[in-house]
BALOBA-1460 file (C-alpha; in Angstrom, 3 decimals):
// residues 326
<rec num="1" residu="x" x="37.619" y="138.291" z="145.140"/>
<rec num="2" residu="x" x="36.371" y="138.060" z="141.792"/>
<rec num="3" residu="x" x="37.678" y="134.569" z="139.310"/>
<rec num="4" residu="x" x="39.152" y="135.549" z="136.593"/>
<rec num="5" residu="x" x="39.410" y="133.175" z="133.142"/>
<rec num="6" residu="x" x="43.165" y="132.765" z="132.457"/>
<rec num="7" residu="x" x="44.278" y="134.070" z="129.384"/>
<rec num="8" residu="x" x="46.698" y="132.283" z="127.102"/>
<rec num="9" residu="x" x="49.631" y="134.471" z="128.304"/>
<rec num="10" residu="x" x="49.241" y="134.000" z="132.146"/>
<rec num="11" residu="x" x="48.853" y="130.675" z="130.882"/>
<rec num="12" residu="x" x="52.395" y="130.556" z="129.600"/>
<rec num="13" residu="x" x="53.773" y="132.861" z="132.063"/>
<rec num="14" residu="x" x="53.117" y="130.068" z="135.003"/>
<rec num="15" residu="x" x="54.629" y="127.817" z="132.817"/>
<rec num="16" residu="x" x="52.743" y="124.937" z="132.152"/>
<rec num="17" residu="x" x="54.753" y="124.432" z="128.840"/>
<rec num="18" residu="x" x="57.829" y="124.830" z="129.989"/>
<rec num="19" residu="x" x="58.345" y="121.227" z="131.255"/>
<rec num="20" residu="x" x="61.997" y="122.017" z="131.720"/>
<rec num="21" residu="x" x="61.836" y="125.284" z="133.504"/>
<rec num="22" residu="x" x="64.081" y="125.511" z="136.825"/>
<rec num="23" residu="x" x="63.245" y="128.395" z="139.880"/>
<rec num="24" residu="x" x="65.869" y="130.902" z="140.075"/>
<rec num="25" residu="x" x="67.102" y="132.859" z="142.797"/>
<rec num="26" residu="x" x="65.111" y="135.548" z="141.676"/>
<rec num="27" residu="x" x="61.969" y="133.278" z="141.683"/>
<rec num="28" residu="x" x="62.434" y="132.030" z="145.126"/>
<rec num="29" residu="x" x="63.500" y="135.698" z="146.490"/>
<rec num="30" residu="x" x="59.508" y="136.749" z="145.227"/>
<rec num="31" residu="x" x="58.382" y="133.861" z="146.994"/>
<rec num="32" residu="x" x="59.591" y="134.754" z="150.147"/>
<rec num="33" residu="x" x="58.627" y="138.410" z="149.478"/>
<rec num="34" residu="x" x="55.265" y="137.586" z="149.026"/>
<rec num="35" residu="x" x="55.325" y="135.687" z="151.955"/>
<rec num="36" residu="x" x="56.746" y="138.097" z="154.072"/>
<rec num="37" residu="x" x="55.634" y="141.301" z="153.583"/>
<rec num="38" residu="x" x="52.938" y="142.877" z="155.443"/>
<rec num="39" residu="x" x="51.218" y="144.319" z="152.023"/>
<rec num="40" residu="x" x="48.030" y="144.806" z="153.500"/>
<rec num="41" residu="x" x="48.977" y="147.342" z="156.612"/>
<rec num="42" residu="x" x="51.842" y="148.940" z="154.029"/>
<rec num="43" residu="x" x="49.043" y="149.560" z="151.941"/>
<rec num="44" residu="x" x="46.686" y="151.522" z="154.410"/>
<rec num="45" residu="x" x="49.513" y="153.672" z="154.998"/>
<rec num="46" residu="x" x="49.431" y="155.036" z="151.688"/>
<rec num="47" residu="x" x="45.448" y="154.277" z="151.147"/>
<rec num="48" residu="x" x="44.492" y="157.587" z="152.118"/>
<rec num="49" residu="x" x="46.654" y="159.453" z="150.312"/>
<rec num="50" residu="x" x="45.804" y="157.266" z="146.556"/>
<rec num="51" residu="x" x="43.575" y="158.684" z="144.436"/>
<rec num="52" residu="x" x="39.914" y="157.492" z="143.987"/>
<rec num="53" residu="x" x="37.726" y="155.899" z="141.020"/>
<rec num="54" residu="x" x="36.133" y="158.712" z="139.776"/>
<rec num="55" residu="x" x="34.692" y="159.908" z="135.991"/>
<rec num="56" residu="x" x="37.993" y="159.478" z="134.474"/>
<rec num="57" residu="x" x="40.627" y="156.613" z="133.845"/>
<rec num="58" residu="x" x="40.298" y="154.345" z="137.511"/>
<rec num="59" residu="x" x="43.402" y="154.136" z="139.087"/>
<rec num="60" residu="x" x="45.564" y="151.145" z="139.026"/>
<rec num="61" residu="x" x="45.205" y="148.721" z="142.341"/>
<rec num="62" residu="x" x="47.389" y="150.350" z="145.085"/>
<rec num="63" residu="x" x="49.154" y="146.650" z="146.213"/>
<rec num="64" residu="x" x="49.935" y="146.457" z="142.855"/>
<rec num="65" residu="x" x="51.799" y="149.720" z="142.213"/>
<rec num="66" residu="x" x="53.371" y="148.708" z="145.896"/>
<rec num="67" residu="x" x="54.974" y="145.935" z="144.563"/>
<rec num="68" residu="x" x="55.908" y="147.352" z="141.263"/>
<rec num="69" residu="x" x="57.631" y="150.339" z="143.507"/>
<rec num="70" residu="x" x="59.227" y="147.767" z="145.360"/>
<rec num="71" residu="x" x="60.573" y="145.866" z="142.315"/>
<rec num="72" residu="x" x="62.016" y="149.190" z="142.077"/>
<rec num="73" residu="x" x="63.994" y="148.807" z="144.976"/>
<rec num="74" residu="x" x="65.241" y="144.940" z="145.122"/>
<rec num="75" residu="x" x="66.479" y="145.404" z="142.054"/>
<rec num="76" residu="x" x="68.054" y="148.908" z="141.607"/>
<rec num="77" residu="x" x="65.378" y="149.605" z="138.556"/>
<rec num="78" residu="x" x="64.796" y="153.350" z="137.141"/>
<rec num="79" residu="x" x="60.774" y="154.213" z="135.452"/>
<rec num="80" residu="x" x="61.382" y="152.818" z="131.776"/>
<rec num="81" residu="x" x="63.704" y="150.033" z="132.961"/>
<rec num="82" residu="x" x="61.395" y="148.885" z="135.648"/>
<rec num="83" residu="x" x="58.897" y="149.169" z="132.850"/>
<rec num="84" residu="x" x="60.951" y="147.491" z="130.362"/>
<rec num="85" residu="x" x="62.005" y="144.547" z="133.002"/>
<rec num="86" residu="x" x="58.501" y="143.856" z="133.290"/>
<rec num="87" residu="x" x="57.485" y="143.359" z="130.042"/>
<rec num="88" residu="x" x="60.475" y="140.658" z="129.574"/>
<rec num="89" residu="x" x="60.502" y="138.971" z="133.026"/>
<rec num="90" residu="x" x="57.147" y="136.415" z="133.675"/>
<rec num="91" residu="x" x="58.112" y="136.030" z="136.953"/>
<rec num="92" residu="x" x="58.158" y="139.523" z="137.621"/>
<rec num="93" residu="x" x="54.965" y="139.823" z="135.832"/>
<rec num="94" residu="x" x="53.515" y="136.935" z="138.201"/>
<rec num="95" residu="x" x="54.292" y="138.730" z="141.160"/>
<rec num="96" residu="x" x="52.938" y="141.709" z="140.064"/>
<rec num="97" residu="x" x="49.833" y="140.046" z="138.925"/>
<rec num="98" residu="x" x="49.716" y="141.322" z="135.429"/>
<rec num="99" residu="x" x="48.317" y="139.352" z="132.695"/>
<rec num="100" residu="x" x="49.277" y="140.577" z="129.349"/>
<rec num="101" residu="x" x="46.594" y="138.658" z="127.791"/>
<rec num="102" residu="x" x="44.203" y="141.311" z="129.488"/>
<rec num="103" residu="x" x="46.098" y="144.577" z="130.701"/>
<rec num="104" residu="x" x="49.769" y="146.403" z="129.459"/>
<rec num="105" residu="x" x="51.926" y="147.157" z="132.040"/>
<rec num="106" residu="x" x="51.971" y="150.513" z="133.583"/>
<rec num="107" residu="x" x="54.244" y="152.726" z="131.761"/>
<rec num="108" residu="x" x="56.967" y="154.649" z="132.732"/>
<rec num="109" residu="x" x="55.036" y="157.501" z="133.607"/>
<rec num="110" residu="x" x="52.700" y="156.146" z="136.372"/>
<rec num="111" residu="x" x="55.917" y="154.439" z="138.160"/>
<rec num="112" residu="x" x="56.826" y="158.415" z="138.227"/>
<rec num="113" residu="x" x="53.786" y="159.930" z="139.467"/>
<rec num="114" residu="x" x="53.563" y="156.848" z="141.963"/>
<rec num="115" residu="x" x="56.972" y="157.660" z="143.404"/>
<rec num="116" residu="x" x="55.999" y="161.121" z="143.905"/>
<rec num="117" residu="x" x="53.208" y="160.407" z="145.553"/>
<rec num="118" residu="x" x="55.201" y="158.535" z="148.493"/>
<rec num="119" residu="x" x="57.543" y="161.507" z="148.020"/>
<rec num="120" residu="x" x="54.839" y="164.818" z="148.761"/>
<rec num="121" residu="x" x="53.052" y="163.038" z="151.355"/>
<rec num="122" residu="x" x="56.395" y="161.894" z="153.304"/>
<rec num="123" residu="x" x="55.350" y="157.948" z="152.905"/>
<rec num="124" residu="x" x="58.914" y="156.263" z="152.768"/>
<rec num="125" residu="x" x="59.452" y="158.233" z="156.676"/>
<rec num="126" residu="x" x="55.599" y="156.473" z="157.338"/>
<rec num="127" residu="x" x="56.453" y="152.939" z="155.539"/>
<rec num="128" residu="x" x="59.901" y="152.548" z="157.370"/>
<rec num="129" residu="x" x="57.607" y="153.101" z="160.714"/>
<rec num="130" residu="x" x="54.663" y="150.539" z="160.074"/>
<rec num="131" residu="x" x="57.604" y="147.962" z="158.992"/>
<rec num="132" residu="x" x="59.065" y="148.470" z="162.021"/>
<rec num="133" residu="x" x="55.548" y="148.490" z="164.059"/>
<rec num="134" residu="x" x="54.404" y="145.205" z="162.418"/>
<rec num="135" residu="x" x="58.056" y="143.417" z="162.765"/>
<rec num="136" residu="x" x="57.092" y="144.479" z="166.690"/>
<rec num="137" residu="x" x="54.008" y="142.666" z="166.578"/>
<rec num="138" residu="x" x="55.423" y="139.658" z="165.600"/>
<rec num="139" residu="x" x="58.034" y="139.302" z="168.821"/>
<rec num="140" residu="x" x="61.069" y="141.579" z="166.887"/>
<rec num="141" residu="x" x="61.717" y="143.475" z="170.138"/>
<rec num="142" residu="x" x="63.214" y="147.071" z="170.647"/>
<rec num="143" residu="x" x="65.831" y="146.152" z="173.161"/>
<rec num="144" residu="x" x="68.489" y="148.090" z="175.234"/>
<rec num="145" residu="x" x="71.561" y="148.160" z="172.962"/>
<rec num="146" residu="x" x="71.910" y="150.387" z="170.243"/>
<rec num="147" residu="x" x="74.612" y="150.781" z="166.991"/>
<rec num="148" residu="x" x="75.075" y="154.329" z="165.686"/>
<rec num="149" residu="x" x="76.602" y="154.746" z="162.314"/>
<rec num="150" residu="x" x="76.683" y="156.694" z="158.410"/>
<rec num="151" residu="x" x="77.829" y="155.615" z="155.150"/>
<rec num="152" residu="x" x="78.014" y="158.421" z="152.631"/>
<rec num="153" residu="x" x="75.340" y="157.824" z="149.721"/>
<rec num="154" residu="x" x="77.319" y="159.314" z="146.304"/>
<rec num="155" residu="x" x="75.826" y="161.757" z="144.251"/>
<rec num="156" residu="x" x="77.023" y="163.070" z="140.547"/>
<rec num="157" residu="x" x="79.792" y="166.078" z="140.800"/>
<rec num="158" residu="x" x="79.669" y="166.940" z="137.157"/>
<rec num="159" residu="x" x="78.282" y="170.084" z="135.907"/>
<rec num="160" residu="x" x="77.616" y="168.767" z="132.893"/>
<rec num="161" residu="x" x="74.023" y="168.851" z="132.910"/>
<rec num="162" residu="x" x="71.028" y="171.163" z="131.787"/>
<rec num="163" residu="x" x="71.304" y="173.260" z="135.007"/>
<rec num="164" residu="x" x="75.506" y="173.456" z="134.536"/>
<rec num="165" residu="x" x="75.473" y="173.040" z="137.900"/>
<rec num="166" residu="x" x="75.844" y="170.449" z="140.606"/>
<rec num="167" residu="x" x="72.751" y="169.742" z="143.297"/>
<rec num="168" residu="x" x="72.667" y="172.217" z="145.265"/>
<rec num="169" residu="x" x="71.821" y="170.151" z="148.511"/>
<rec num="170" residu="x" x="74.723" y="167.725" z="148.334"/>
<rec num="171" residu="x" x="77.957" y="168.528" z="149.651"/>
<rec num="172" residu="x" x="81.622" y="167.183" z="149.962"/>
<rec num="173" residu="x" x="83.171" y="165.528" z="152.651"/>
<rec num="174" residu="x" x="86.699" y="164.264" z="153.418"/>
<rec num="175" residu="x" x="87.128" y="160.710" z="154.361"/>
<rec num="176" residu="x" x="90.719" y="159.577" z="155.101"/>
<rec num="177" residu="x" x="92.771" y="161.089" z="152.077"/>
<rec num="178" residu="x" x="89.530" y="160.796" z="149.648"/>
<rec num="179" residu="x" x="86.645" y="163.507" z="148.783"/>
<rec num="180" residu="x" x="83.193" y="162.657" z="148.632"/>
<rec num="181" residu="x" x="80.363" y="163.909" z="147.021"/>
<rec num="182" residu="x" x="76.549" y="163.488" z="148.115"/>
<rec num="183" residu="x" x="74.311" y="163.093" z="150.796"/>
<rec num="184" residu="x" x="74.762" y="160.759" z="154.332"/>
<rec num="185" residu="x" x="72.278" y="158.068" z="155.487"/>
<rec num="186" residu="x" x="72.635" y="157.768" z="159.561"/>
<rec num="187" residu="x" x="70.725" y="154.909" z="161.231"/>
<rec num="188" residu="x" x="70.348" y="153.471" z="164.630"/>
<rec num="189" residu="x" x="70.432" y="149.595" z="164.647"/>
<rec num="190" residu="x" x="68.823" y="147.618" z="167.469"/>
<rec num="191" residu="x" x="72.538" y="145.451" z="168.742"/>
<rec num="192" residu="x" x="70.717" y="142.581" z="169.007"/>
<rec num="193" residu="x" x="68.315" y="141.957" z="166.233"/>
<rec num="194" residu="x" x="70.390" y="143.826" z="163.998"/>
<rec num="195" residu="x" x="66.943" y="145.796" z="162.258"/>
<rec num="196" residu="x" x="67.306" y="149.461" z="161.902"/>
<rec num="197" residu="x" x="64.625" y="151.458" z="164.352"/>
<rec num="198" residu="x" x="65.991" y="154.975" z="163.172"/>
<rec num="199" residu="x" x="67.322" y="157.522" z="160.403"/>
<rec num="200" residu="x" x="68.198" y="160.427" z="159.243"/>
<rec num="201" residu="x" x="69.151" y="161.760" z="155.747"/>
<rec num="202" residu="x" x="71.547" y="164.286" z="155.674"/>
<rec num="203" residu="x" x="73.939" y="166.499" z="153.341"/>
<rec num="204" residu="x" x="77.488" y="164.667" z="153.257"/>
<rec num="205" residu="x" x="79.210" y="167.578" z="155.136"/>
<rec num="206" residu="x" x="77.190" y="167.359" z="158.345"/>
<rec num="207" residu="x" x="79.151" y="165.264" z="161.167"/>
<rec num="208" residu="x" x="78.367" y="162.351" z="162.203"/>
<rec num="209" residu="x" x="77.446" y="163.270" z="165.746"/>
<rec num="210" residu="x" x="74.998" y="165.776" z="165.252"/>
<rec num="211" residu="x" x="72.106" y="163.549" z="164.308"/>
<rec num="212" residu="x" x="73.098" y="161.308" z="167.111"/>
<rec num="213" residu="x" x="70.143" y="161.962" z="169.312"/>
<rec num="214" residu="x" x="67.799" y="161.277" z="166.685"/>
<rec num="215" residu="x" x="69.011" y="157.856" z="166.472"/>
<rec num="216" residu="x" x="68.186" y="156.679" z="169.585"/>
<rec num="217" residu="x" x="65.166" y="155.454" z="171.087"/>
<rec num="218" residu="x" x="65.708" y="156.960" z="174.770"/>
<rec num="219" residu="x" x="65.418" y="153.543" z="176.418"/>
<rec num="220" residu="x" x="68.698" y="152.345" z="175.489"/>
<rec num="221" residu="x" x="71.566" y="151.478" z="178.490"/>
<rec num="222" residu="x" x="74.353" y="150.979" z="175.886"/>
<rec num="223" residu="x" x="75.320" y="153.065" z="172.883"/>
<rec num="224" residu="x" x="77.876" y="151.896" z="170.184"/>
<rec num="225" residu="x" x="79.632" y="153.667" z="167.796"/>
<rec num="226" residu="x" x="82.662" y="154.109" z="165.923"/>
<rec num="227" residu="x" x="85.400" y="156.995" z="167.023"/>
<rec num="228" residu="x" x="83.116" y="159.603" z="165.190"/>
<rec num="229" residu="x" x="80.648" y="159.640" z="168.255"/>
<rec num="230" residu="x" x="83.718" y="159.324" z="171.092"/>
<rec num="231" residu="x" x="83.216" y="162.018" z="173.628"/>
<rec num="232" residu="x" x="79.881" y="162.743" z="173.353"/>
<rec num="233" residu="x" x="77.962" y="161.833" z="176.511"/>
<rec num="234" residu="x" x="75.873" y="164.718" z="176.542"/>
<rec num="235" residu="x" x="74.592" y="164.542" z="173.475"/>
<rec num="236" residu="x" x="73.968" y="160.574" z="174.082"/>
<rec num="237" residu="x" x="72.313" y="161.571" z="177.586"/>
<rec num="238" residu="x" x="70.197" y="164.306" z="176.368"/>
<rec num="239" residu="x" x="68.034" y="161.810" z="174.550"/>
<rec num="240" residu="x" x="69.077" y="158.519" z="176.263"/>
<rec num="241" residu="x" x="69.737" y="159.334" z="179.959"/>
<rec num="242" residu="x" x="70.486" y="155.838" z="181.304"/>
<rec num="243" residu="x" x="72.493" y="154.645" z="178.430"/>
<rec num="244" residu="x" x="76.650" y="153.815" z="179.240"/>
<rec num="245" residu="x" x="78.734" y="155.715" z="176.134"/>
<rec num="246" residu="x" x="80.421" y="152.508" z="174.270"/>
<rec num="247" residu="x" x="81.420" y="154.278" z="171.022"/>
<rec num="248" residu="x" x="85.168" y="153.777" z="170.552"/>
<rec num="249" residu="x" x="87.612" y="155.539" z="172.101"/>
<rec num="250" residu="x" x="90.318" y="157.475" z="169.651"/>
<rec num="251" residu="x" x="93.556" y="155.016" z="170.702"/>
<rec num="252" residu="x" x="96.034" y="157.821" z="169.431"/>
<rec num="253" residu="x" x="98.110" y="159.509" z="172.428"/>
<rec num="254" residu="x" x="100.088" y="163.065" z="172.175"/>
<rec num="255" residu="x" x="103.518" y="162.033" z="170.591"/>
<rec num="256" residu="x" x="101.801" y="159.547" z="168.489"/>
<rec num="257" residu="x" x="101.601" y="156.811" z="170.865"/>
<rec num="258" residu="x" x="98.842" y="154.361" z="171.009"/>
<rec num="259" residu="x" x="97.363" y="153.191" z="173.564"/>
<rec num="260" residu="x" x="96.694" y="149.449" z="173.304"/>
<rec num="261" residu="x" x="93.860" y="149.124" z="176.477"/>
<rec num="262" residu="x" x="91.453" y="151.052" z="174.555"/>
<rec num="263" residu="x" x="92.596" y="149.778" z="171.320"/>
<rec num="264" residu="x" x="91.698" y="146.231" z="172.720"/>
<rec num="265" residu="x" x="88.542" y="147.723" z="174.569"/>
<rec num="266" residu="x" x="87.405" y="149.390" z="170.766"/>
<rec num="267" residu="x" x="88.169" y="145.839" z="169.168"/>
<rec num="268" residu="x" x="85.380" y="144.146" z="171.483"/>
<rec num="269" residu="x" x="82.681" y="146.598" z="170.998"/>
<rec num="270" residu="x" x="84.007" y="146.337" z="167.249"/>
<rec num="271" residu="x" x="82.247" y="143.114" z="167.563"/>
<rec num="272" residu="x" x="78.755" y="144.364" z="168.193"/>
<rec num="273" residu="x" x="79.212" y="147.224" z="166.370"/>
<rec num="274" residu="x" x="79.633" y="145.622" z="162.726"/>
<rec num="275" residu="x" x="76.485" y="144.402" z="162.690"/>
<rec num="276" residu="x" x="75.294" y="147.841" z="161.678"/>
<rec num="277" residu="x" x="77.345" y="147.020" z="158.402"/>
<rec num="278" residu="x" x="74.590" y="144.131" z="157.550"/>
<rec num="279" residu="x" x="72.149" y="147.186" z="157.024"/>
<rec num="280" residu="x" x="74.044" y="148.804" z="154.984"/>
<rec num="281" residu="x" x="75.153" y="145.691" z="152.724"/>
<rec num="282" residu="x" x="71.326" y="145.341" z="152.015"/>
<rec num="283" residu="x" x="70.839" y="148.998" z="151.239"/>
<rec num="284" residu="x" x="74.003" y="150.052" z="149.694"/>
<rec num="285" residu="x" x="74.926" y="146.425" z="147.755"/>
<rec num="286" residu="x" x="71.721" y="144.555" z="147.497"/>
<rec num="287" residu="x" x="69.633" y="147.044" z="146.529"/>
<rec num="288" residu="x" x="72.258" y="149.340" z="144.671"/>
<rec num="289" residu="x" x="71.617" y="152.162" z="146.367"/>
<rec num="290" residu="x" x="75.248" y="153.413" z="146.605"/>
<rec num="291" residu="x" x="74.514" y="156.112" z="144.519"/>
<rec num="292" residu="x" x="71.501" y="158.625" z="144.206"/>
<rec num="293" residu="x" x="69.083" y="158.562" z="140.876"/>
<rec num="294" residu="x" x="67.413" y="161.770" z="142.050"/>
<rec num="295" residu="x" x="68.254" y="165.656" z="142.700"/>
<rec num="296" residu="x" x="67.121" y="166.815" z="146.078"/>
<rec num="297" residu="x" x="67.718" y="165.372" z="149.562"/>
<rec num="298" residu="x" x="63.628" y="164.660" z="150.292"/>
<rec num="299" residu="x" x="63.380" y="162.351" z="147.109"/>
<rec num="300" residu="x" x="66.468" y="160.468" z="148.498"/>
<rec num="301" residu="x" x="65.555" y="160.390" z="151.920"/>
<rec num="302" residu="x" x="62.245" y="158.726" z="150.543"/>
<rec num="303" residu="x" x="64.547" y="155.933" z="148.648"/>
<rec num="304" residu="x" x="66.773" y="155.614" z="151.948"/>
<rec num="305" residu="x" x="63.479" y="154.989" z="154.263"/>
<rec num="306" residu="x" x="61.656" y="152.478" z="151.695"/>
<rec num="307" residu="x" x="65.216" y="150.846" z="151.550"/>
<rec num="308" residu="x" x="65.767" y="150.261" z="155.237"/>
<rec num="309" residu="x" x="62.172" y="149.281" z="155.170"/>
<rec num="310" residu="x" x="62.629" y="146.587" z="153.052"/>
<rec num="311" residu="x" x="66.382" y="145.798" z="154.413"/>
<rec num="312" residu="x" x="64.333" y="145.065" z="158.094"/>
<rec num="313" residu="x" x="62.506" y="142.617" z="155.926"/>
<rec num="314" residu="x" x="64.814" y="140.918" z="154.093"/>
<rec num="315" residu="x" x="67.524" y="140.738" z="157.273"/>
<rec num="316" residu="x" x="64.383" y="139.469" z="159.671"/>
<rec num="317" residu="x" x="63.490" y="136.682" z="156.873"/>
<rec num="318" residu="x" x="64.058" y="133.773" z="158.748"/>
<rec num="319" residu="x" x="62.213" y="134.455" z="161.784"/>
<rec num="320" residu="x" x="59.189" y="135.584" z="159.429"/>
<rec num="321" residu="x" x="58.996" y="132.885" z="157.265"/>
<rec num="322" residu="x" x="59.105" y="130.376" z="160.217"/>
<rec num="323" residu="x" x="55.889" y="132.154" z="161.414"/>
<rec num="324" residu="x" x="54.382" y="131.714" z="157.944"/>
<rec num="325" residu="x" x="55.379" y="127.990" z="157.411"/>
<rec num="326" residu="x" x="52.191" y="125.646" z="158.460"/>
């Protein structure tokens, strides 16, 4: 690693004038980050696929665009915001490792052609798996239990845009008495650790239940779910053939009478079963991803899988940074 002489500006940026200056939460949330996140095994995931110094204009260092990308994420950021954000934020800057006494931050542009990158080469599907490999590796097991749910993702139903048209690959779906518009995120969370081990990105109008096989691991003995999934052994058994069906019964009787054993029975494995909501907090309210930015399901799914990437993370802190403290 090569010593750089610090400019005036990095100089500033770690603060040495600023006697006064107090960490934020956004400060310590980079600290743990960097702490935290396997960069070096995320980045020979996408190594292969990054271009190469050549004649022209060498690229910019993969880790970095990684954690600009990522920026992206924590803090719901589009190209020229991100961009913007990083001009007027030092600590974002010192995260990123960009000294503007020396280099201009990448523009809007390269945070573009970086996304879609990840987004032709199916890298959010491949970064979501090496999380999930490397949380493995350091004791965050796979066990026996697991939490099936979806939470609709919303997408823009106005016409009024260039193509006078909505996207074609979103659809509505009726929840209770409301409409939605947009695409479905389905995950299968581990019932103990609470980390997501599976997804699947979906139009809004598919059911529930159909991706249900692709949420499961096949080793599981118990299966949770909410009323969506009731009655469907044989879809739970054709991928899972030892796992018990504990999705919640529907209570409601013919002649609108409910019956109160199963409504206790679906209150216990209610228990278990909201822990799948802590994934989605991070995703959908964290990280603002309640809404797409992009037309298409792939570029979405893409988001979706960096995002429960980076949820695993953040909701598996604790046990990482223990293992990082000396």
């Amino acid at each position: 690693m090569t010593m750089k002489q610090q400019t005036l500006a990095m100089a500033a940026d770690q603060s040495g004038y600023e006697q006064y200056r107090k960490p934020t939460r956004r400060d310590e949330f980079l600290q743990i980050m960097e702490a935290i996140v396997p960069w070096t095994a995320l980045c020979t995931v996408i190594e292969p696929h990054y271009p190469k110094a050549g004649n022209g204009r060498p690229p910019i260092g993969l880790e970095r665009m990684l954690r600009i990308h990522f920026i992206q994420h924590w803090f719901n950021l589009a190209d020229l915001a991100c961009e913007e954000a990083l001009y007027d934020s030092a600590s974002l800057r010192r995260f990123v490792g960009i000294d503007l006494g020396r280099e201009p931050v990448p523009d809007a542009t390269t945070l573009l052609k970086f996304r879609r990158l990840l987004n032709d080469n199916k890298l959010g599907e491949a970064l979501f798996a090496k999380v999930g490999a490397e949380l493995q590796a350091r004791g965050f097991k796979v066990n026996t239990g697991t939490i099936v749910d979806a939470t609709i993702i919303g997408a823009p139903s106005s016409t009024k845009n260039a193509d006078k048209a909505r996207d074609p690959e979103m659809h509505q779906t009726k929840k209770g008495q409301q409409w939605y518009f947009g695409m479905k995120l389905h995950i299968g969370v581990d019932s103990q650790s609470g980390l997501a081990h599976s997804a699947v990105v979906t139009a809004a109008n598919v059911h529930d239940k159909h991706p249900l096989p692709n949420l499961l691991h096949g080793r599981e003995q118990r299966v949770y779910g909410d009323s969506a999934y009731a009655s469907q052994k044989e879809l739970i058994g054709s991928k899972a053939p030892k796992a018990r069906d504990f999705t919640n019964q529907r209570t409601r009787r013919p002649g609108g009478i409910v019956d109160e054993a199963i409504r206790a029975k679906n209150r216990n494995k209610s228990k278990i079963r909201a822990r799948v909501e802590h994934v989605f907090g991070v995703v959908k309210r964290l990280w603002g991803f309640a809404k797409v930015r992009y037309r298409g399901l792939a570029k979405n799914a893409t988001r979706a899988f960096t995002a429960l990437a980076l949820a695993n993370i953040y909701l598996g802190r604790q046990g990482l940074m223990a293992q990082v403290r000396p």
